[in-house]
N, C-alpha and C positions, 0 to 999 in steps of 0.2 A: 076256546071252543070254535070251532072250522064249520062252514057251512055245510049243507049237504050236496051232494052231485044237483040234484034238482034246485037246490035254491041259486047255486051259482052258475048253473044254467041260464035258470030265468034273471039273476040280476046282470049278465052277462046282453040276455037278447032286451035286457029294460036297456042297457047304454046303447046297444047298438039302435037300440029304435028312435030314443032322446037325440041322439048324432046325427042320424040321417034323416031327423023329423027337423033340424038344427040348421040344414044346409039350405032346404027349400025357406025356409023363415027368414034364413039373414039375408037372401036374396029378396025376399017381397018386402022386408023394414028396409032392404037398402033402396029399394026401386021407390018407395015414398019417400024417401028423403030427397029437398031440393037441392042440396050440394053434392056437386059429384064425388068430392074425395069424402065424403059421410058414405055413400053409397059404394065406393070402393072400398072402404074400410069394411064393411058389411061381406062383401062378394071375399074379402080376404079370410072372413068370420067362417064366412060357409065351406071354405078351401082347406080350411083347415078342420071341418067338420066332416069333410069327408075322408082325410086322411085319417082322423081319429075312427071313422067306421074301419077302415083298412086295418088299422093296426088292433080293433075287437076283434077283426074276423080271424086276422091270424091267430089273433091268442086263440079265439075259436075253435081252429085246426089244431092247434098245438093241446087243446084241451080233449081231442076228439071229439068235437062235435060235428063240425062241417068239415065235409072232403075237401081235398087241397085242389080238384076240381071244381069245387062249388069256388074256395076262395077265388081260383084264377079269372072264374067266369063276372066274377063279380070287380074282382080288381082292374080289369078291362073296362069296366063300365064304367069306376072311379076314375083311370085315367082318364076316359074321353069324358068327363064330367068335369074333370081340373082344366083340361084343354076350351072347354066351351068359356068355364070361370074366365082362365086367362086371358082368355078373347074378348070378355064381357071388359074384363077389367082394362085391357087395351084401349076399346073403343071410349070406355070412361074417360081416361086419361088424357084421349085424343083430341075430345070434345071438350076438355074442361082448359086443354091448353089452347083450342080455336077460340076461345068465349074470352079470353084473357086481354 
């Protein structure tokens, strides 16, 4: 038995929220950890939480829910969200090999 249009809506916008509530979290568990490659593991956690939003929203679109405006608009905002990570995770890396 198949859900209904409405349930799988809503369990749809429950992942998307889980995800993106997922990205800010493993950044603030990774920023209390005092090892940096703990903390970088973290920033990799949340990197990958945002591509899992990306890849809801498309089903999203592909589902009819969100216009493929809405996805673009927001897929922008993921890249430069992965860009800021990658930076984060740079300077991590930078600092854990100066301390060495």
């Amino acid at each position: 038995m198949g859900l209904s249009p409405n349930e799988e809506r809503f369990r749809l916008a429950d992942q998307i929220r889980r995800a993106a509530i997922s990205v800010t979290s493993n950044i603030a568990e990774g920023y209390g950890r005092y090892h940096y490659q703990e903390n970088i593991q973290f920033c990799r956690q949340s990197r990958g939480s945002l591509y899992e939003v990306l890849d809801h929203l498309t089903t999203a679109v592909d589902l009819g829910y969100v216009s493929d405006g809405e996805l673009q608009k927001h897929r922008s905002a993921i890249v430069d969200a992965v860009k800021l990570i990658n930076g984060y995770i740079r300077m991590l890396g930078q600092r854990k090999r100066a301390d060495v």
